[in-house]
C-alpha positions as CSV (number, residue, x, y, z in Angstrom):
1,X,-66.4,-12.2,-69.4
2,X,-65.0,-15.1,-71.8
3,X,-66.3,-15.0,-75.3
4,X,-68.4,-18.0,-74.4
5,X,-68.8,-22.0,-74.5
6,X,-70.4,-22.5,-77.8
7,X,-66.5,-21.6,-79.0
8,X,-64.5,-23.3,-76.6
9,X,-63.1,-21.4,-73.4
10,X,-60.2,-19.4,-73.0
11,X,-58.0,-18.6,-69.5
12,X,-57.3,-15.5,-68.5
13,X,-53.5,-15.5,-70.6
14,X,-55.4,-16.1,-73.8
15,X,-57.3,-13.4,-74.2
16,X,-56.0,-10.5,-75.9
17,X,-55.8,-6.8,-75.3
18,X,-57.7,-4.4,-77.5
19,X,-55.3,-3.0,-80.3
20,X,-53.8,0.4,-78.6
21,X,-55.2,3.5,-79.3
22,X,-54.9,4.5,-82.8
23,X,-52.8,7.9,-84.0
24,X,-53.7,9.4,-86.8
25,X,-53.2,7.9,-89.8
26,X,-51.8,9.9,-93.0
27,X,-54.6,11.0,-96.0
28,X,-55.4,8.5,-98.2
29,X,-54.1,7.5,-101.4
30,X,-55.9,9.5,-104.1
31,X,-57.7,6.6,-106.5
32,X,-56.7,6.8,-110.3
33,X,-59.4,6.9,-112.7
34,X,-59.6,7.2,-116.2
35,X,-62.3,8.9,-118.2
36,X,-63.8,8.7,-121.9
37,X,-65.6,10.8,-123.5
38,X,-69.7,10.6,-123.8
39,X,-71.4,8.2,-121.2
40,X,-69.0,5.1,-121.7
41,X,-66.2,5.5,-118.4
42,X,-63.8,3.0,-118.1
43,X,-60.9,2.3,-116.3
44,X,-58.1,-0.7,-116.9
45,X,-59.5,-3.8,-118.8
46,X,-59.7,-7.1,-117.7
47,X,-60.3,-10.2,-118.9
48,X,-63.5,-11.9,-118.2
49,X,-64.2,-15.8,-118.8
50,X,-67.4,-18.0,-118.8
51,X,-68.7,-20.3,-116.0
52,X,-68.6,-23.8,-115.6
53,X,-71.1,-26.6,-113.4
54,X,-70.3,-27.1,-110.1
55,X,-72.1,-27.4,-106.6
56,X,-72.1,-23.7,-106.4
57,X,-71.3,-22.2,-110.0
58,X,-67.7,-21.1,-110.6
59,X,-66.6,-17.9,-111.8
60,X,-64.1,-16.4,-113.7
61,X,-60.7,-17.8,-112.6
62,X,-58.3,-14.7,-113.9
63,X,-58.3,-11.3,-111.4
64,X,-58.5,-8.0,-113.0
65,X,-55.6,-6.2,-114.3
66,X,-53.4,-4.5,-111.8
67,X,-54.7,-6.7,-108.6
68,X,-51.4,-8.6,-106.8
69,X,-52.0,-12.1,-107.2
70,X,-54.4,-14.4,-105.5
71,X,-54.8,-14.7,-101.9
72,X,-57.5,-16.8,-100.1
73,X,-58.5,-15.2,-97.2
74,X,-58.1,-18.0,-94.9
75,X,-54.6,-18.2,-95.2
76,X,-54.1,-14.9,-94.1
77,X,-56.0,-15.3,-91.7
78,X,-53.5,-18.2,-90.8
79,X,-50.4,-15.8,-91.5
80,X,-51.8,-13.2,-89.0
81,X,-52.5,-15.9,-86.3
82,X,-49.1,-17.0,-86.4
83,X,-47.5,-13.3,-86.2
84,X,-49.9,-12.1,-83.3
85,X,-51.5,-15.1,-82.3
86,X,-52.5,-13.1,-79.0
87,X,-53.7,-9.8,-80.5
88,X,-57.7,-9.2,-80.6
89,X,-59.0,-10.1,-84.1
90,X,-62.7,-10.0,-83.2
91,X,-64.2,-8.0,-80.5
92,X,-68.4,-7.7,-79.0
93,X,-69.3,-6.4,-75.8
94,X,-66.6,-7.5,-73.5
95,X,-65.9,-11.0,-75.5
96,X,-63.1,-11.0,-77.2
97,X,-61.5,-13.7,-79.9
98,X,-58.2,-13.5,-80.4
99,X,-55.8,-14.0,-83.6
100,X,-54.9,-17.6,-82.5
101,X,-57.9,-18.9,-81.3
102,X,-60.1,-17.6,-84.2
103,X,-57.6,-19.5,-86.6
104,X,-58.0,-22.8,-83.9
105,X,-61.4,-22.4,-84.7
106,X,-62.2,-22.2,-87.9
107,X,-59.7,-25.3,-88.1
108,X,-62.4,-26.9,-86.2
109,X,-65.0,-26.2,-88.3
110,X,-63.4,-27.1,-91.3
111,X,-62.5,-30.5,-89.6
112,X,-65.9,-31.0,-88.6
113,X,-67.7,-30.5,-92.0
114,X,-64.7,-32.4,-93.6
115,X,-65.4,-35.4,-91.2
116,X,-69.5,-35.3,-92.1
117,X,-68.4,-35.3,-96.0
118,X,-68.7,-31.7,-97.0
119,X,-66.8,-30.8,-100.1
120,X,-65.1,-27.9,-101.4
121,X,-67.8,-25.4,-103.1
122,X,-70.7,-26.6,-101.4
123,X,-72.9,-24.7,-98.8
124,X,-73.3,-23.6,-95.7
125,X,-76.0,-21.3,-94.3
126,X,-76.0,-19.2,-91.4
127,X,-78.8,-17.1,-89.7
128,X,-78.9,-14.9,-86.7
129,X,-77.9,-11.6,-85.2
130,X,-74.5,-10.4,-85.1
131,X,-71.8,-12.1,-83.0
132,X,-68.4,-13.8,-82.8
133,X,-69.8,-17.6,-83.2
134,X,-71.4,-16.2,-86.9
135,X,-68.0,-14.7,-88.0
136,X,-66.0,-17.1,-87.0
137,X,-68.2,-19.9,-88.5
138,X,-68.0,-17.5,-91.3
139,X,-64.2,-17.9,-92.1
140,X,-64.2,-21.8,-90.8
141,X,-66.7,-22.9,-93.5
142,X,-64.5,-20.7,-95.9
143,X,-61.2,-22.6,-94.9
144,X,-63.6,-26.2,-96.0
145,X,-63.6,-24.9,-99.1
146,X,-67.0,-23.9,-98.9
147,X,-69.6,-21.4,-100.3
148,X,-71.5,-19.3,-97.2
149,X,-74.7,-18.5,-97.3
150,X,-75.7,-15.7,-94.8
151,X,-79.5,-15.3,-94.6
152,X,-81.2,-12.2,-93.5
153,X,-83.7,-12.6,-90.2
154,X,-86.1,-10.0,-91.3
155,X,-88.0,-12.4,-93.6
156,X,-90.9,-14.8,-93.2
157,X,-90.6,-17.8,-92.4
158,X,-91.6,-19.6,-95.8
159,X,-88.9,-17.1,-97.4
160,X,-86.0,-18.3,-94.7
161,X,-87.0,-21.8,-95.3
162,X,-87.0,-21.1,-98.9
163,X,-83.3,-19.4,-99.1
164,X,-82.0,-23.1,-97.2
165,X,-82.9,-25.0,-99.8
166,X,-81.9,-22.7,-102.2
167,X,-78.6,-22.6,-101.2
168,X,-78.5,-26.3,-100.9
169,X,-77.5,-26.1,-97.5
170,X,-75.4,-29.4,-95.7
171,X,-75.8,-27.7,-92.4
172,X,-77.9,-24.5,-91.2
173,X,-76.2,-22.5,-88.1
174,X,-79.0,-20.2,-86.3
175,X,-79.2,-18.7,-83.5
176,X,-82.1,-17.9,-80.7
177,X,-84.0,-15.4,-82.8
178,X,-83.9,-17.9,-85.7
179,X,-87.7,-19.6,-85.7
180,X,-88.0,-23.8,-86.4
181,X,-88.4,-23.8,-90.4
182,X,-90.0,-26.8,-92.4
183,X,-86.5,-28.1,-93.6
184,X,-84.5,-31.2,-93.2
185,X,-81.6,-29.6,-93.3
186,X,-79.5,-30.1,-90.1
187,X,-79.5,-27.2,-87.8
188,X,-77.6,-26.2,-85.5
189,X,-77.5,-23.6,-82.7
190,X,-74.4,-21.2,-82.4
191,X,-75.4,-20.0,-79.0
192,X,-76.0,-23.1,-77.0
193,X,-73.1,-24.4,-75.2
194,X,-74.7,-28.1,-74.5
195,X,-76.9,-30.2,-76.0
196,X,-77.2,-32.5,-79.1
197,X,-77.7,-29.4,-81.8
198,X,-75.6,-27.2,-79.7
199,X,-72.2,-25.8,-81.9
200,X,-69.9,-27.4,-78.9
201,X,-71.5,-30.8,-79.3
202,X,-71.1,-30.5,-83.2
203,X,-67.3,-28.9,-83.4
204,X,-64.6,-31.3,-83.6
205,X,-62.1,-31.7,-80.4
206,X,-60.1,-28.8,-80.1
207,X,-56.7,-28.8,-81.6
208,X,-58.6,-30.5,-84.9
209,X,-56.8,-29.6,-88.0
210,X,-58.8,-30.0,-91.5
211,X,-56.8,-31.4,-94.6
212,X,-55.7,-28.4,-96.6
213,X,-57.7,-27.1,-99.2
214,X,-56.2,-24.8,-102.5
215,X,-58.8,-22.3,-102.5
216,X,-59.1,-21.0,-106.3
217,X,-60.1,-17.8,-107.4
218,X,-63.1,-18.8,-109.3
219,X,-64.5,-20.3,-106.6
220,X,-68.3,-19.0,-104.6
221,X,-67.0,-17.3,-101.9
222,X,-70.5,-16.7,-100.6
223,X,-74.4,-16.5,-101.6
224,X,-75.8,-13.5,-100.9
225,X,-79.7,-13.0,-100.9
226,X,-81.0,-9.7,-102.1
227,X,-83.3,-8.4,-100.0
228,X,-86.4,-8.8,-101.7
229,X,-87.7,-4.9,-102.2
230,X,-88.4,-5.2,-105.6
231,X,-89.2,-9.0,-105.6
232,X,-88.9,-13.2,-104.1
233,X,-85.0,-13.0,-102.7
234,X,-82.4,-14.1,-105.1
235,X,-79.2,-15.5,-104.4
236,X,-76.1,-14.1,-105.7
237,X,-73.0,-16.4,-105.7
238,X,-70.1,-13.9,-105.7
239,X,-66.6,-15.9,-105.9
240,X,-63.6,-15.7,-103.9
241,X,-62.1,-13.2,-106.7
242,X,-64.7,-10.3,-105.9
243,X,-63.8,-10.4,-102.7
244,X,-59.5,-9.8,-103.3
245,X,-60.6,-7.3,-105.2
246,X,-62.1,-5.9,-102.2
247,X,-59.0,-6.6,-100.3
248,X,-56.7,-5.3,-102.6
249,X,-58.1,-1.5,-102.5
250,X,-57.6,-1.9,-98.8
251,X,-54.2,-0.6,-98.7
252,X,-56.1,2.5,-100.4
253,X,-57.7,3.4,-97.1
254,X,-55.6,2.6,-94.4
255,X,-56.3,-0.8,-93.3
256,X,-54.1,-2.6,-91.6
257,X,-52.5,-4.2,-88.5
258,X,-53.5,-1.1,-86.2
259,X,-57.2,-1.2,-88.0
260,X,-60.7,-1.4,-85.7
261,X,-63.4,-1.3,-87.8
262,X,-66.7,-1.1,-85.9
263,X,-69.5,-2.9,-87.2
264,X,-73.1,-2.0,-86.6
265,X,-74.6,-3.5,-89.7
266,X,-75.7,-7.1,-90.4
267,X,-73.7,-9.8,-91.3
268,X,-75.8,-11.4,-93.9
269,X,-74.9,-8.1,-95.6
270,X,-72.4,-7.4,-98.0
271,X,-72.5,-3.7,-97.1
272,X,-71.1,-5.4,-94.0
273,X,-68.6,-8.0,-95.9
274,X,-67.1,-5.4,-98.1
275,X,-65.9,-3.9,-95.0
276,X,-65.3,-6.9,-92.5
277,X,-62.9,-8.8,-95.1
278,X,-60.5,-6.1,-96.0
279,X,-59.4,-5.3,-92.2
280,X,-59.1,-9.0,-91.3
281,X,-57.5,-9.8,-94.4
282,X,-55.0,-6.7,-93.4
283,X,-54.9,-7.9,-89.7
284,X,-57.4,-5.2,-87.9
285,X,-59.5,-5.6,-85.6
286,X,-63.5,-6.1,-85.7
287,X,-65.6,-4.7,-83.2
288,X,-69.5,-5.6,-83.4
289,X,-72.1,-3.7,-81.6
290,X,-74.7,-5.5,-79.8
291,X,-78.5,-5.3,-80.2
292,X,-80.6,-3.2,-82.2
293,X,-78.8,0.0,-83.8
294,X,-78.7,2.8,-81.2
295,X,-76.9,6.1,-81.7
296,X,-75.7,7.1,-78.8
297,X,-74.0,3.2,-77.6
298,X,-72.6,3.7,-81.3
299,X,-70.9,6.9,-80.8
300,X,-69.5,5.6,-77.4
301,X,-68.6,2.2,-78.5
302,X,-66.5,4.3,-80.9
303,X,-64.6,6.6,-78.6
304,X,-64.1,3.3,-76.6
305,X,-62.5,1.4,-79.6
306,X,-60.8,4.0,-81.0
307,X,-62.3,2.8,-83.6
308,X,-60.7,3.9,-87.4
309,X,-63.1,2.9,-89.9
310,X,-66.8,2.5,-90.0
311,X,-69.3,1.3,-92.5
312,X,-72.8,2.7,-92.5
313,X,-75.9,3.3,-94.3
314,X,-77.0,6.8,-94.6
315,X,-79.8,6.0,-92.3
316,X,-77.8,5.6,-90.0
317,X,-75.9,8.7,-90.6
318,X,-78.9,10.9,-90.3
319,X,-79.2,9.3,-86.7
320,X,-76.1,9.7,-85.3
321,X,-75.6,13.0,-86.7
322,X,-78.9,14.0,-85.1
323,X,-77.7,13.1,-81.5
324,X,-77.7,16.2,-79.9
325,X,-74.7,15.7,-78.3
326,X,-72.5,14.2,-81.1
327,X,-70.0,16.9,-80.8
328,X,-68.5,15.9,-77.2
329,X,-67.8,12.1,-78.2
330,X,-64.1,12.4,-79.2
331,X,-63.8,10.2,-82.4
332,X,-60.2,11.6,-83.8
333,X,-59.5,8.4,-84.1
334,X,-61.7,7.8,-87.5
335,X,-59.4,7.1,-90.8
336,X,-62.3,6.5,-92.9
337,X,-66.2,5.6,-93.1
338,X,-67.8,4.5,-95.7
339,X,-71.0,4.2,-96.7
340,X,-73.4,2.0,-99.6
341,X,-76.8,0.3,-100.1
342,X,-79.0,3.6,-100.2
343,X,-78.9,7.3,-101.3
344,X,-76.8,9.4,-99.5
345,X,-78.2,12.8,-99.7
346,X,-75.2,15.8,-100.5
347,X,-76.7,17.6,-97.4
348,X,-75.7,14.7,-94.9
349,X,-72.4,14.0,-96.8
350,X,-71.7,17.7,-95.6
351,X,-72.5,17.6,-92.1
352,X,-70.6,14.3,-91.8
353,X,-67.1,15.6,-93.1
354,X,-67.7,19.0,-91.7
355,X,-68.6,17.3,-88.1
356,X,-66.8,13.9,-88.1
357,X,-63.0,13.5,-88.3
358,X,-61.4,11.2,-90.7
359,X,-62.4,10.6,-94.6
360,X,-65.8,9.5,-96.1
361,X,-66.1,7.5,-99.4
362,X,-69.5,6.8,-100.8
363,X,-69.5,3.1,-102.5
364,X,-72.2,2.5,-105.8
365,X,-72.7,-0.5,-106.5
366,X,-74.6,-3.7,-106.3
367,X,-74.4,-7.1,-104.6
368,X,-74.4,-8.1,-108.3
369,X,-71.2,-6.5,-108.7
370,X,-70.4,-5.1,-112.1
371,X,-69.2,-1.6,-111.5
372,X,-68.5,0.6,-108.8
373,X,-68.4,3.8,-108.7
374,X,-66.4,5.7,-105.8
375,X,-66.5,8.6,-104.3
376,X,-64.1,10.1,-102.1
377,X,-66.3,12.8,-100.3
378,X,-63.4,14.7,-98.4
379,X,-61.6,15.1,-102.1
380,X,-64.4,16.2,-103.6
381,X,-66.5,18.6,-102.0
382,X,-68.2,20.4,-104.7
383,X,-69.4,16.5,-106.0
384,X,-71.2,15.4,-103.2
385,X,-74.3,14.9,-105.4
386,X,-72.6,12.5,-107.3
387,X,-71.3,8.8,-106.5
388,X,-68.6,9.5,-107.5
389,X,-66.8,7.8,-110.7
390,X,-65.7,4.3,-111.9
391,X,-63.2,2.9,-109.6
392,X,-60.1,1.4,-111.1
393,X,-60.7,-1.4,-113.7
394,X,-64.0,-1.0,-113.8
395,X,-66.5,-0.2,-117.2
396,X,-69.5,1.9,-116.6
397,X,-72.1,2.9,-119.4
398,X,-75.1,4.2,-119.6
399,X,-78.0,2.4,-122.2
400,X,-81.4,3.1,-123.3
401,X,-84.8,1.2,-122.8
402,X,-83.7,-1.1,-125.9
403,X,-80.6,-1.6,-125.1
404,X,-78.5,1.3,-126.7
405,X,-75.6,3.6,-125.4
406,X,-77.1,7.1,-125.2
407,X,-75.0,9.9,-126.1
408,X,-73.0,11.8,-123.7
409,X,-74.8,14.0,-121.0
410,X,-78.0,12.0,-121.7
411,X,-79.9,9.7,-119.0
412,X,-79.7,5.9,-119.4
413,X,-79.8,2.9,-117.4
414,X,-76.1,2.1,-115.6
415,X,-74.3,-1.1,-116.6
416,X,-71.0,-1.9,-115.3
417,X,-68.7,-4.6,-115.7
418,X,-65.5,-5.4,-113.8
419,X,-63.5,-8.5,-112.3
420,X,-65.8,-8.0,-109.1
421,X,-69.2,-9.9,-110.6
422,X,-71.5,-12.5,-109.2
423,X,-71.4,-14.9,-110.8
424,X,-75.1,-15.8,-111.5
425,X,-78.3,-15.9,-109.9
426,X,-78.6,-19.3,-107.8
427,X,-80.4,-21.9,-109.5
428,X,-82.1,-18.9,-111.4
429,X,-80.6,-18.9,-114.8
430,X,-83.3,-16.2,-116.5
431,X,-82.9,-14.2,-114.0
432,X,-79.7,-14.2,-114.7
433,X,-80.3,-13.4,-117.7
434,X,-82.3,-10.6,-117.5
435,X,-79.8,-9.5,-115.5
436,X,-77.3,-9.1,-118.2
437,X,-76.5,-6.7,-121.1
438,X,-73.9,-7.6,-123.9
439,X,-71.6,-5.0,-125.2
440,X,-70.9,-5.1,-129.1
441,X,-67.8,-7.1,-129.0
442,X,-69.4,-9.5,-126.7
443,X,-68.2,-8.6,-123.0
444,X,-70.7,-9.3,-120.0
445,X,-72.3,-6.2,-117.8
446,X,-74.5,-6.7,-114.9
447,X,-77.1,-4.3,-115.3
448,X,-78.4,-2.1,-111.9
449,X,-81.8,-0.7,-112.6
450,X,-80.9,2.9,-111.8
451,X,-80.8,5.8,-113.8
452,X,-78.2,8.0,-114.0
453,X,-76.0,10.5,-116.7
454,X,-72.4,11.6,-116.1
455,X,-71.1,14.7,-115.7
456,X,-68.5,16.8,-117.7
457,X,-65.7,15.1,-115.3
458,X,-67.1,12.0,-115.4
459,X,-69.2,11.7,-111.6
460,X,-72.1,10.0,-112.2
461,X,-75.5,11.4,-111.0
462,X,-78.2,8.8,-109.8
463,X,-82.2,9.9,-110.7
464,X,-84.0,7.0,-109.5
465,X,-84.4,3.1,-109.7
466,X,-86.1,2.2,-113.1
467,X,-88.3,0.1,-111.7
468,X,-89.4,3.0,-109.2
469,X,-90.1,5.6,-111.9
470,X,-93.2,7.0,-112.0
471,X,-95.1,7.3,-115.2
472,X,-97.8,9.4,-115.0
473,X,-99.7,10.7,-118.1
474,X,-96.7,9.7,-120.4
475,X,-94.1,11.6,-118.7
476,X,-91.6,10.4,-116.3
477,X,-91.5,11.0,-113.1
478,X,-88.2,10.5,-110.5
479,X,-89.7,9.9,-106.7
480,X,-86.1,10.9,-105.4
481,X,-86.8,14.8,-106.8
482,X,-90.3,14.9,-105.0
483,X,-88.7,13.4,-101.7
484,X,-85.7,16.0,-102.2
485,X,-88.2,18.6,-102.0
486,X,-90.7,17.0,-99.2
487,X,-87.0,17.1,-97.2
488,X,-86.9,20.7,-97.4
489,X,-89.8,20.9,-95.1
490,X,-88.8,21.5,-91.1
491,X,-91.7,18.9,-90.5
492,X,-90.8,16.0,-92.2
493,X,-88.4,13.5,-91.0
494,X,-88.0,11.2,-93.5
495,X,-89.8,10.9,-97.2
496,X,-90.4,8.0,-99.8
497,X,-92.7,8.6,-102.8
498,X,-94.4,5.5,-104.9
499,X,-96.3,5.5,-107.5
500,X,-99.4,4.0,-107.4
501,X,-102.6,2.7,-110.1
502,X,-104.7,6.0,-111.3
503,X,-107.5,5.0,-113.7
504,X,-107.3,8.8,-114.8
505,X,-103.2,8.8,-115.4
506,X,-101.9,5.3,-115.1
507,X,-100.0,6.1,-112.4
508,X,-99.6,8.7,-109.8
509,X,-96.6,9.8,-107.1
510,X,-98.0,9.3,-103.6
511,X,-95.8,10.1,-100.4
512,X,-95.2,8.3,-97.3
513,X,-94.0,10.4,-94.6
514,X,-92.4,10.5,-91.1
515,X,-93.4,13.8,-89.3
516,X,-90.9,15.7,-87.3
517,X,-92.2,18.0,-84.5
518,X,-94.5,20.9,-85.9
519,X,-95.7,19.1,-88.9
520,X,-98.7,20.0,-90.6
521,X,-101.5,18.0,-92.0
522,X,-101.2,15.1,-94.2
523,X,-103.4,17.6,-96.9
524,X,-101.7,21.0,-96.0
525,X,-98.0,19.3,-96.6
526,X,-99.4,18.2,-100.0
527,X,-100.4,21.4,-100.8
528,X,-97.1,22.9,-99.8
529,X,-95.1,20.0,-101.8
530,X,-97.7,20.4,-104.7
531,X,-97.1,24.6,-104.9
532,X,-93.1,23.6,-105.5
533,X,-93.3,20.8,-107.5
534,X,-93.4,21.2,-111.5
535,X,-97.6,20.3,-112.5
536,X,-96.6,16.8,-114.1
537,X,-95.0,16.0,-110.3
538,X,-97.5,16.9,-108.3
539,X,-98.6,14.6,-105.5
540,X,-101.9,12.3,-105.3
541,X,-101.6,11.8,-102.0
542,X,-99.5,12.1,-97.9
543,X,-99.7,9.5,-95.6
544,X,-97.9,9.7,-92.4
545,X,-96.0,6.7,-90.6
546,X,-94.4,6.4,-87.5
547,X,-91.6,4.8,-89.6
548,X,-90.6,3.9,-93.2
549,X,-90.5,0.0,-93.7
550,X,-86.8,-1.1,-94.2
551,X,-84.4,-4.1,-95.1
552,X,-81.9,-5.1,-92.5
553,X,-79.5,-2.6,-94.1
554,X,-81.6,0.3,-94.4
555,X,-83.2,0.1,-97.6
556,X,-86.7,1.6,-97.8
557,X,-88.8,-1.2,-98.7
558,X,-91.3,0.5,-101.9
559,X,-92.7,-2.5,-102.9
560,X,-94.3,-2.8,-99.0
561,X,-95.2,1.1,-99.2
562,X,-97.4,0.1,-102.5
563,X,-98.9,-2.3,-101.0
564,X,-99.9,-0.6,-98.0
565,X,-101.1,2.4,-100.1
566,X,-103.1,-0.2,-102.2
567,X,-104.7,-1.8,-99.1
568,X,-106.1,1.3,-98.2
């Protein structure tokens, strides 16, 4: 079938093939890093300079050291139009977008909000489930000049309403499973092809060309929202030089023309955008799955594809690895997958480079940016604990609760800065601030929240979230060592631990649990956790659940967990 009227139609000569089947593609270039000793790791400097006022705040204009120079991704997205203008750039279900058309369209859309007054480094929002229409949409708004502002559909309704006039909207693009919101900002629908919101009524005629805009560095590239597990949503403007610096490693794992990344995480995301860029910027392919996440249409979409490259959170690992029949789908085809946005346990790092072909690299970061850490799992087998260590250009350091580096092989809070930070908090300037820490010669970090120490090689080990430390009695307690050790149980499924009010400790660990088959009681699993945990860990309480709460990209939501506990 076409890739439907909202975008225009296409005859039968227009649409593309899918790229050919992909051979397999050489190991990857090994990352340089650069250590120091104690618990400051660093990697090349850069230089990092102040913001200034505008619709969207700008950010630093210079890239980091070693990056080539600039490049906006629309105009490669031009470039590779021009060279294969027939080739599949975006793929879902049997729709298909090819090079040239996907560069016809976001013309349109950059005509169109050019011709209703839309300036460079204003905002767009767009809601809805995965598809073409959003990605496309996606890279028109960006070729306007503008900043995006992707909004996650697992919120309520005042929060949606709340992120679009955050963002400062001039139009909101939303789909079916997008609800009416108390908002005057235009809206209108990418998966209606008549009517007087629908996106073929709005677009400009086809063959509309937008006057050209010199994209800068500095400028938003996006607005990201967190997604609210600790707290109100923020939104995190991240500028059009974060992202080359995601394109520019690229090269480092094998993207290219010949590229099909498969996509089965959202696109309000930037687990998802850290991946989607870099292959269209190289001029691969994106394939989307449709629907909810299902393992088994996953593992076949992939053998389908031959797909080369895959990013996932480890949720969806654990799923996938747990089909039964994972071993017959022939995925040979895999380069490299990725994964970010939640722990990935050393256990399921194993089974997936013993089981899986192709590389695995484990991304730490944040939204925020700051630092990264990388690890390249098939490298580094005997750090699979670890996330690895600083990529390339990038400063991570450790501090204490007031603010102090801590000596080497100590824990501390990670900072990290780099040339790939946001550049503020939307409209939130103390967050912003609280956000920050400020090295003694003055240089900006985005602080993360987690704790962590480095290692005698300089991998960094994560405990836990600061903010979900337990601190019972005066000592500290890490939920991820009690959940580590409810995994070891044959009954349990899934763990997350919280800590909640105790009038006799002022706090206590409790466990939420999903039950595999042959669990025990709530009280005997306690007892079992409680005989292997150390006396100052020991659990208050087990309470089963079908299923953990999450965020659209897998994140167990705590914050929900405490409440729930709370509410009795």
């Amino acid at each position: 079938m076409p890739w439907g009227s909202p975008l225009g139609k296409l005859d039968a000569a227009s649409l593309a093939r899918a790229p050919p089947a992909q051979r397999r593609h050489p190991r990857p270039r090994a990352v340089g890093r650069s250590r120091r000793p104690g618990n400051i790791v660093r990697a090349a400097p850069h230089v990092q300079c102040g913001a200034k006022e505008t619709s969207v705040p700008a950010a630093p204009a210079p890239a980091p050291a070693g990056l080539p120079p600039f490049r906006a991704l629309p105009d490669l997205i031009r470039e590779h139009a021009q060279a294969h203008p027939d080739r599949t750039a975006l793929r879902q279900g049997t729709a298909r977008m090819p090079w040239g058309a996907l560069d016809a369209f976001a013309d349109r859309v950059a005509a169109t909000l050019q011709r209703h007054g839309v300036q460079p480094r204003q905002s767009i929002a767009i809601c809805g489930l995965n598809s073409i229409a959003y990605l496309a949409l996606f890279l028109g708004g960006l070729r306007a000049g503008c900043a995006v502002a992707p909004l996650p559909t697992g919120t309520t309704n005042d929060q949606l309403a709340g992120m679009v006039r955050d963002s400062g909207a001039r139009f909101f693009f939303t789909d079916a499973h997008v609800p009416e919101l108390d908002t005057v900002v235009p809206r209108i629908r990418m998966d209606l092809a008549t009517g007087a919101r629908s996106l073929q009524e709005w677009l400009a005629p086809e063959g509309a060309r937008p006057e050209p805009v010199a994209i800068q560095p500095e400028w938003p590239f996006n607005i990201i929202y967190s997604s609210g597990t600790t707290g109100t949503p923020k939104g995190i403007v991240q500028p059009h030089a974060m992202r080359w610096a995601h394109v520019a490693r690229a090269d480092n794992y094998g993207y290219g023309p010949d590229a099909v990344a498969l996509v089965a995480t959202s696109l309000c995301s930037n687990t998802t955008l850290v991946a989607v860029f870099p292959c269209l910027a190289k001029g691969g392919a994106v394939v989307m799955t449709e629907g909810r996440f299902d393992p088994r249409a996953y593992l076949a979409l992939a053998q389908e594809a031959r797909a080369t490259h895959a990013m996932l959170v480890p949720v969806q690992y654990q799923r996938l690895m747990a089909v039964p029949e994972f071993d017959a789908y022939d995925l040979s085809s895999f380069h490299m997958k990725f994964c970010t946005s939640a722990p990935f346990s050393a256990q399921l790092k194993a089974d997936v480079l013993a089981r899986w072909p192709g590389g695995l690299v484990e991304y730490y970061g944040m939204t925020e940016g700051g630092g990264t850490c990388i690890l390249e799992a098939h490298d580094h087998p005997d750090k699979l604990h670890t996330v690895g260590r600083p990529a390339d250009g990038h400063d991570i350091r450790l501090i204490d609760e007031d603010g102090r580096e801590v000596p080497a092989g100590e824990l501390g809070e990670v900072v990290g800065r780099s040339g790939s930070m946001m550049t503020a908090y939307h409209n939130q300037p103390a967050k912003t601030r609280e956000a920050e820490w400020y090295d003694a010669q003055g240089n900006r970090f985005i602080r993360t929240g987690d704790v962590g120490r480095f290692d005698a090689d300089g991998f960094l080990t994560l405990m836990d979230r600061r903010k979900d430390m337990v601190i019972s009695g005066g000592f500290n307690i890490y939920p991820s060592d009690l959940e580590a050790v409810l995994r070891q149980h044959p009954g349990v499924a899934e763990a997350a631990v919280v800590g909640v009010s105790s009038a006799e400790w002022g706090e206590s660990p409790v466990a939420f649990v999903v039950p595999a088959a042959g669990a025990p009681s709530e009280a005997d699993l306690r007892a079992w956790a409680n005989e292997r945990l150390g006396k100052t860990q020991r659990l208050a309480g087990v309470r089963y659940l079908a299923e953990l709460p999450r965020s659209d990209i897998g994140k167990v939501l705590k914050r929900q967990l405490r409440d729930t506990w709370t509410a009795g």
